[in-house]
C-alpha positions in Angstrom: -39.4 32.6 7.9 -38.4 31.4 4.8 -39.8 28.6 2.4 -37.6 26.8 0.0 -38.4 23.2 -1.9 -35.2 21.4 -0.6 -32.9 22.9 2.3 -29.9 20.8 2.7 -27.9 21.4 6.0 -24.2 21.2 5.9 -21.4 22.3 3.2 -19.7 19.3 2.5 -18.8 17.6 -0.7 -22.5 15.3 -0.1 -24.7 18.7 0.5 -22.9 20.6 -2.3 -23.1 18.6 -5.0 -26.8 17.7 -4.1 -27.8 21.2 -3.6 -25.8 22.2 -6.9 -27.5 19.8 -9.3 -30.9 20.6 -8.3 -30.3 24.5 -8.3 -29.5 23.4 -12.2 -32.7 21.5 -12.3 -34.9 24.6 -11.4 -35.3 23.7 -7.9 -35.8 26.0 -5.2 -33.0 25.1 -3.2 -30.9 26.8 0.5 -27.9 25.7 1.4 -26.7 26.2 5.5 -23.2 25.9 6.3 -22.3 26.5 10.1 -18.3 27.7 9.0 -17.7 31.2 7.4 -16.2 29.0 3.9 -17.9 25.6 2.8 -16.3 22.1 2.4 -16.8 21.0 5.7 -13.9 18.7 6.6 -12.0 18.9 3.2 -12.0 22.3 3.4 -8.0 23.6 3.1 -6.3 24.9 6.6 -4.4 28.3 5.9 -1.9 29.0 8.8 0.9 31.2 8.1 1.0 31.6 4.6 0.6 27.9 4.0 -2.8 26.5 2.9 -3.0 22.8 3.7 -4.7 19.9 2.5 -6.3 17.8 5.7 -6.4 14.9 3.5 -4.3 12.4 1.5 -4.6 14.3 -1.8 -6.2 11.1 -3.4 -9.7 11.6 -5.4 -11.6 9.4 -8.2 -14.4 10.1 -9.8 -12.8 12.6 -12.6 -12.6 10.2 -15.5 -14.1 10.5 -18.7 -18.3 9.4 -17.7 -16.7 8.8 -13.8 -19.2 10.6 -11.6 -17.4 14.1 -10.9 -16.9 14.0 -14.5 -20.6 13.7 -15.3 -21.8 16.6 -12.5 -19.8 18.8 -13.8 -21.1 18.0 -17.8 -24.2 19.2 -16.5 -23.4 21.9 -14.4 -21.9 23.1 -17.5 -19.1 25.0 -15.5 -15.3 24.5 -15.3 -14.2 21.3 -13.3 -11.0 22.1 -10.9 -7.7 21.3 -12.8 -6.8 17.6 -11.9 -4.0 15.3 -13.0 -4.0 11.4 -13.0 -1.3 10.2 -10.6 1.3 7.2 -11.6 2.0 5.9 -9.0 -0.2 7.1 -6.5 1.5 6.4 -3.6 3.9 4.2 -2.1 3.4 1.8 0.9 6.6 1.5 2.5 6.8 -1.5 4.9 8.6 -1.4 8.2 11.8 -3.7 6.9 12.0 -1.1 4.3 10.4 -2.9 1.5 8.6 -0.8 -1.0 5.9 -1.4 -2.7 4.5 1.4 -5.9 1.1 1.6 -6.4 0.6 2.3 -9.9 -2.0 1.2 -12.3 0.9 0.7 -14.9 0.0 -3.3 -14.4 3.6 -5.0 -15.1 5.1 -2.2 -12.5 3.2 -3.0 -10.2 3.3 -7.0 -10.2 6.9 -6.3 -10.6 6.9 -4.1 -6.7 5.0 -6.9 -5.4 7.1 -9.7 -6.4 10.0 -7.7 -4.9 8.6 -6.9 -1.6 6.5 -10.2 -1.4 9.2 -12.6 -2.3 7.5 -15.1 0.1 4.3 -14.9 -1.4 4.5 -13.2 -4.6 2.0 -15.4 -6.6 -0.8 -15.4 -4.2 -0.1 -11.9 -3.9 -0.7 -11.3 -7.6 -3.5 -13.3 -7.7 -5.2 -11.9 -4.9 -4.7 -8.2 -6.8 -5.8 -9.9 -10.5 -9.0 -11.2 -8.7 -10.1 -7.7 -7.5 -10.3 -6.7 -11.2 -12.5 -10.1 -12.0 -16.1 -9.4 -10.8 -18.3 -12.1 -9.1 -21.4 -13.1 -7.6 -20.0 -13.6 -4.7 -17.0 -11.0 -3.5 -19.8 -8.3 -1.9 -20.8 -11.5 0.7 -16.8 -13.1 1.0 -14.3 -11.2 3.4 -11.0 -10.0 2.3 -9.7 -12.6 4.5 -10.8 -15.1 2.9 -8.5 -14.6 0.3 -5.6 -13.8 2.1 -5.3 -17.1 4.1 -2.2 -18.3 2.1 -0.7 -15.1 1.7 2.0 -13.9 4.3 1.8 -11.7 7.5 3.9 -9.1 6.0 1.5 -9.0 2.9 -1.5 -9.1 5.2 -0.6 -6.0 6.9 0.3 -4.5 3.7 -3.9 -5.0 2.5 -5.0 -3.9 6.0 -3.0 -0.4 6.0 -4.5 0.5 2.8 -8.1 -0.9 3.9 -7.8 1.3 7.3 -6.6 4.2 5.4 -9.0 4.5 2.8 -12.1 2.8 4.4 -11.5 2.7 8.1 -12.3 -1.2 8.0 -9.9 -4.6 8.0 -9.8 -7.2 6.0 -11.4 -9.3 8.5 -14.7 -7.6 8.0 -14.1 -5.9 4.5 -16.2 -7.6 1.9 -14.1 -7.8 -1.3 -16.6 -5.4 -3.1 -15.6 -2.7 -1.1 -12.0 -3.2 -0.9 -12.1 -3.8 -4.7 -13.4 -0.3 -5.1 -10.4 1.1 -3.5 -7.4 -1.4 -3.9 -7.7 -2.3 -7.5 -4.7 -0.7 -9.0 -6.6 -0.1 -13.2 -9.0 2.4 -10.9 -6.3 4.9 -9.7 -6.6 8.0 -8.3 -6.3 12.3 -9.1 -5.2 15.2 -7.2 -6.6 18.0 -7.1 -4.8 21.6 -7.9 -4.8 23.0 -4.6 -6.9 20.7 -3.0 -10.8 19.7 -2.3 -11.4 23.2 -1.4 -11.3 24.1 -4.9 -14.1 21.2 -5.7 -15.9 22.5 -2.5 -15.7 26.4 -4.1 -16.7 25.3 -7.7 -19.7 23.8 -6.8 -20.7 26.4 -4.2 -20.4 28.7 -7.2 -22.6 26.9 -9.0 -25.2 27.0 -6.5 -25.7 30.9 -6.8 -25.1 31.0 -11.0 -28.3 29.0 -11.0 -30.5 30.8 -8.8 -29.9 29.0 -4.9 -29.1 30.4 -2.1 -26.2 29.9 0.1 -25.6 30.8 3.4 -22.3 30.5 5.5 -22.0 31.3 9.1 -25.7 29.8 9.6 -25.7 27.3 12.2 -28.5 24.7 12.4 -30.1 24.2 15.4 -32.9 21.2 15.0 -35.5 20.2 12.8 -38.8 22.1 12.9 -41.8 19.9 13.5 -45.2 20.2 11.7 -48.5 19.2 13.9 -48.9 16.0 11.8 -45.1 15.2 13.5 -43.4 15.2 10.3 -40.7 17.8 9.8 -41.4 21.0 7.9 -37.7 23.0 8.2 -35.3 23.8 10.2 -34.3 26.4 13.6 -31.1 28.1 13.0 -29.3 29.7 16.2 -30.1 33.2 15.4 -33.9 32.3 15.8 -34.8 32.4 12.4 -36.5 29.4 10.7 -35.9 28.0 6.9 -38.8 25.6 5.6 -38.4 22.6 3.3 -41.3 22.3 1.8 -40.3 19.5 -0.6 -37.5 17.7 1.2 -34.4 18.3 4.4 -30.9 17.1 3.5 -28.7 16.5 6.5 -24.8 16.3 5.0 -24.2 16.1 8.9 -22.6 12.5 9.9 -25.3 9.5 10.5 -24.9 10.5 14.4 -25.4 14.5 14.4 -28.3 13.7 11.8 -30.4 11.9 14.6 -28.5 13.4 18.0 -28.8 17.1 17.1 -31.0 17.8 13.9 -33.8 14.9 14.6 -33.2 14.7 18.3 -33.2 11.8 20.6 -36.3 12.3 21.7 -37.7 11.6 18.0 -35.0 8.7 17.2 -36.5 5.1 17.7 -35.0 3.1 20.4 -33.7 0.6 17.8 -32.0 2.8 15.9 -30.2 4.8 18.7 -29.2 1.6 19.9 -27.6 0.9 16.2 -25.9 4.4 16.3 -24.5 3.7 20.0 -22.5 0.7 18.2 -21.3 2.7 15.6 -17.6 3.9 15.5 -15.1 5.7 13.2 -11.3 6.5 13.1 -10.3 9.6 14.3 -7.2 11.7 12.3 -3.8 13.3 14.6 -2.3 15.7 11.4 0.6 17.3 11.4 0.7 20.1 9.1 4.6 20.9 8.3 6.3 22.7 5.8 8.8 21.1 3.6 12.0 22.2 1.6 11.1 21.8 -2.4 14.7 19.8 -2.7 13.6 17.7 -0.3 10.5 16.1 -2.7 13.4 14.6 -5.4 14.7 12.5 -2.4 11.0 10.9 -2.1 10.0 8.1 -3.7 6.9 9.6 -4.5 4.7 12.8 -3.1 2.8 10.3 -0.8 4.1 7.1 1.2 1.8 5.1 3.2 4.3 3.9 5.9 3.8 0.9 8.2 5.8 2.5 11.0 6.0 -0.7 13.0 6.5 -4.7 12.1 3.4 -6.8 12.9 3.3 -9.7 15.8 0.3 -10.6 15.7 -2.5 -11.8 13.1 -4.3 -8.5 13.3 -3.0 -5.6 12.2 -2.6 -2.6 14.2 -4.1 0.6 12.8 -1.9 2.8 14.8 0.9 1.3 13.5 0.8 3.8 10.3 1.1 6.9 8.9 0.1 8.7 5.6 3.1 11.3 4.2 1.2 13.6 1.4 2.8 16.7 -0.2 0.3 18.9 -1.2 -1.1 19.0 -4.8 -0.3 21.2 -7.9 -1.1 25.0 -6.8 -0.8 24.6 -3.0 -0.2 28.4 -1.2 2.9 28.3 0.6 6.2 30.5 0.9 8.7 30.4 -1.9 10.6 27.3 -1.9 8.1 25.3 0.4 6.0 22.5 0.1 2.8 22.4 2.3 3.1 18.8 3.6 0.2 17.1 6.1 0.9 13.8 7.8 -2.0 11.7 8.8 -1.9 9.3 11.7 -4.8 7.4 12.8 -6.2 7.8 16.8 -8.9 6.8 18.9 -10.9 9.9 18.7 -12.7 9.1 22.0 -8.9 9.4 23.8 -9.2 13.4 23.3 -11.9 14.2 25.1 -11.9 14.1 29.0 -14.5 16.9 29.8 -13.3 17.5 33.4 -10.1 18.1 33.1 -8.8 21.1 32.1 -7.5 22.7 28.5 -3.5 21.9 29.7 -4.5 18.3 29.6 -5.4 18.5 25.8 -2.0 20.3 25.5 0.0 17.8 26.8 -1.8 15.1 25.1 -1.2 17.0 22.0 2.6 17.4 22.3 3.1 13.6 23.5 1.2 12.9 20.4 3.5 15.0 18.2 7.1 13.7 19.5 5.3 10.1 18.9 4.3 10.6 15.5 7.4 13.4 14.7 10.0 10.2 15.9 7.5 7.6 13.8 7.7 9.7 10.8 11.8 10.4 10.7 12.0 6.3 11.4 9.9 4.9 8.7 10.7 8.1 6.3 14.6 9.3 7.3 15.1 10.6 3.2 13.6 13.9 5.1 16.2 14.7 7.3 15.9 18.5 8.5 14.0 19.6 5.7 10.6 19.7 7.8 9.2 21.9 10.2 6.0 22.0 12.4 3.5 24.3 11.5 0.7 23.2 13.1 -1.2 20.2 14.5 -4.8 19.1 14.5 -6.4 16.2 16.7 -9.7 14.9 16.5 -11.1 17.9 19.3 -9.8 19.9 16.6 -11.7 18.1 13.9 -14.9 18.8 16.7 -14.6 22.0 17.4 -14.7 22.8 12.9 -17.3 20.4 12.1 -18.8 19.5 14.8 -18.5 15.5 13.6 -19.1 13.2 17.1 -15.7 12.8 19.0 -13.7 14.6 15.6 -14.6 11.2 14.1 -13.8 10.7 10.2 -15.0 8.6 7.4 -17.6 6.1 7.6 -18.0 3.7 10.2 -17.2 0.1 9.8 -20.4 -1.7 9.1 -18.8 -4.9 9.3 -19.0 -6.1 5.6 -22.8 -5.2 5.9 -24.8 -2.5 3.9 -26.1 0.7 6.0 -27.9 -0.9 9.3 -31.8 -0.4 7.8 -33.3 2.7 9.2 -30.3 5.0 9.0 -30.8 6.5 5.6 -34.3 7.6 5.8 -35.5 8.4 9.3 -38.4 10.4 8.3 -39.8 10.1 4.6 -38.9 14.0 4.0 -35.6 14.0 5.7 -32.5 12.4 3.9 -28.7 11.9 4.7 -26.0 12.4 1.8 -22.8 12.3 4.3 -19.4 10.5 4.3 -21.1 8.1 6.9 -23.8 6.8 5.5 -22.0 6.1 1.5 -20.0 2.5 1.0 -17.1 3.3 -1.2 -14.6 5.6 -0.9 -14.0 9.4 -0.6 -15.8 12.5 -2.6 -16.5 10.3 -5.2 -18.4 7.9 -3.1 -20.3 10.4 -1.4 -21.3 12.4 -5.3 -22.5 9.3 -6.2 -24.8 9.0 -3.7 -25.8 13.0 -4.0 -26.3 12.6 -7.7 -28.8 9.6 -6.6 -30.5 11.9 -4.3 -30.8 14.4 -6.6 -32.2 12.7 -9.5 -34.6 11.3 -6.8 -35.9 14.8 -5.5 -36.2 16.0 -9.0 -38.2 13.6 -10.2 -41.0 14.9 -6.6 -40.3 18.5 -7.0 
């Protein structure tokens, strides 16, 4: 048995960062990653001499005093090479229609007045109010503002509000969509992905004296006799104590189902967790010709693969194209490429049927999403190939996340249901699910919070 101040289960971006600024601070601090590498579900896929990004290549948080920026000030060690991106990405709209998102202002009022023709001043307005804050916008819906505005544009805000924060505009609160929609914010990439964030800070952790472990699978809390918990089993028997504090960087629902256990979780709050859903991610990891890239309009297109016929728009009805950033590993002449398409991760697990039934799920999804992605992006001809796919039992089987979900649930405009964040007063959640704005960013935020917290008791 072994006694550190702060354990912190899980190697994602929310339990490395925590565990890495208090190792700085002089705290006694252990790290437990289940996975032989750390980064959790950022961490980069390598198949075949290709190294892929599972995400859409789009960070914040590495501006001058941005949060990244400031954790790595006071680590004191070398930030991963990142580049501002102008534009971003493009959203291109089933008729066609594109629209640039860049935070070069005048560019980007221009791209809406081109594809918006219809609606081209409300639609300006509505972008030129996200950068005006008020009392009001974290309690009034997107919606609300979007009443005059077209169908087409409305499905235009809702594929970027599913994308980025797994929510609509219908129960976005125009705080959060501010966050991520308001072009002056923009976004980074990463040289060779978030794995080289993930492997930075893990570094870090071991120049300043903590301890992490890979290949340690967490079990369950450990229990003292008062009923409060004291550490934590691992599978091979052995027990870690936190004698100060227990991190979970697990999702809200593997926090309560497997490291507090349902026995411990109060009826209440199992019943708030029951309601609780996230997106799950179909990616197709291909490999692209490096002529190909010039024909793009830029290295990622948000594509609306299907006109809208009703009010609500259909999440499923969009894909994300992203080349892979700056540094990438892949052959000579090849671009690592990973195409994101949303899914209902509950559809990919039937538990009595057999493993050919995930197969042919699997390839059904493929030639859907394959004959979605030529149709809404044709510039790419025969210049891709499948390497690989993942589905959310994929995601599962890596992480362990409930149903291969991703991202944080949709709270419904509200805060985190009370309850979630703090189950016992020693245990605390840093996790993807549990933080309101978007990405890595979001979730350092909240880490850098914690960890100015648990400094201040240790």
């Amino acid at each position: 048995m072994k006694n550190y101040e702060v354990v912190i289960v899980g190697g994602g971006i929310g339990g490395l960062t925590t565990a890495a600024l208090l190792a700085h601070r002089g705290v006694s601090v252990c790290l437990l990653e289940r996975q032989s590498r750390v980064g959790g579900c950022l961490a980069n896929f390598e198949h075949l001499s290709f190294e892929f990004e599972p995400t859409y290549g789009l960070y914040r948080g590495f501006g001058t005093g941005e949060v990244l920026d400031r954790v790595f000030s006071e680590l004191g060690i070398t930030a991963p090479v990142v580049k501002r991106l102008s534009p971003a990405y493009v959203v291109r709209l089933p008729d066609g229609a594109e629209v640039s998102v860049s935070n070069e202002l005048d560019e980007f009022e221009q791209s809406l007045r081109t594809a918006f023709p219809e609606c081209s001043d409300a639609a300006i307005s509505f972008y030129r109010s996200l950068a005006t804050p008020s009392e009001t916008r974290a309690s009034t819906l997107v919606s609300s503002y979007l009443q005059i505005c077209s169908l087409k544009f409305r499905s235009f805000i809702d594929a970027q509000l599913q994308a980025f924060l797994q929510c609509s505009s219908d129960t976005c609160s125009v705080e959060c969509a501010a966050d991520i929609l308001n072009p002056r914010r923009g976004f980074w990439s990463i040289a060779g992905g978030a794995q080289r964030l993930a492997d930075a800070l893990a570094e870090s952790i071991k120049q300043s004296g903590g301890t992490v472990r890979l290949n340690a699978p967490v079990l369950r809390l450990v229990y003292g006799s008062d009923g409060n918990p004291t550490g934590v089993d691992l599978l091979n028997g052995e027990q870690v104590m936190g004698t100060k504090a227990i991190v979970s960087n697990l999702t809200v629902w593997d926090t309560y189902g497997k490291l507090i256990g349902l026995r411990r979780t109060p009826r209440e709050v199992a019943a708030v967790l029951r309601g609780l859903q996230s997106s799950g991610a179909y990616l197709l990891f291909l490999s692209m010709d490096q002529k190909a890239a010039a024909r793009l309009p830029a290295k990622r297109i948000l594509a609306l693969t299907e006109s809208q016929e009703s009010e609500r728009h259909d999440p499923l009805n969009q894909l994300f194209f992203s080349c892979s950033s700056e540094g990438a590993v892949a052959p000579p002449a090849q671009v690592p490429v990973t195409v994101t398409a949303l899914t209902n991760a509950e559809d990919w697990f039937s538990f009595h049927e057999d493993h050919s039934a995930h197969e042919k799920q699997d390839q059904q999804m493929l030639e859907a999403v394959w004959s979605r992605l030529h149709s809404s992006i044709p510039e790419l001809g025969d210049s891709v190939e499948v390497i690989e796919t993942a589905s959310p039992q994929t995601f599962y089987e890596t992480t362990r996340r409930k149903f291969g979900m991703i991202g944080r649930p949709d709270y419904s405009a509200q805060e985190i249901p009370p309850g979630l964040a703090r189950p016992f007063a020693q245990v605390f959640i840093v996790s993807d699910t549990t933080t309101s704005g978007f990405g890595v960013a979001s979730v350092a935020e909240a880490a850098l919070r914690l960890s100015d917290l648990l400094s201040r008791t240790s």
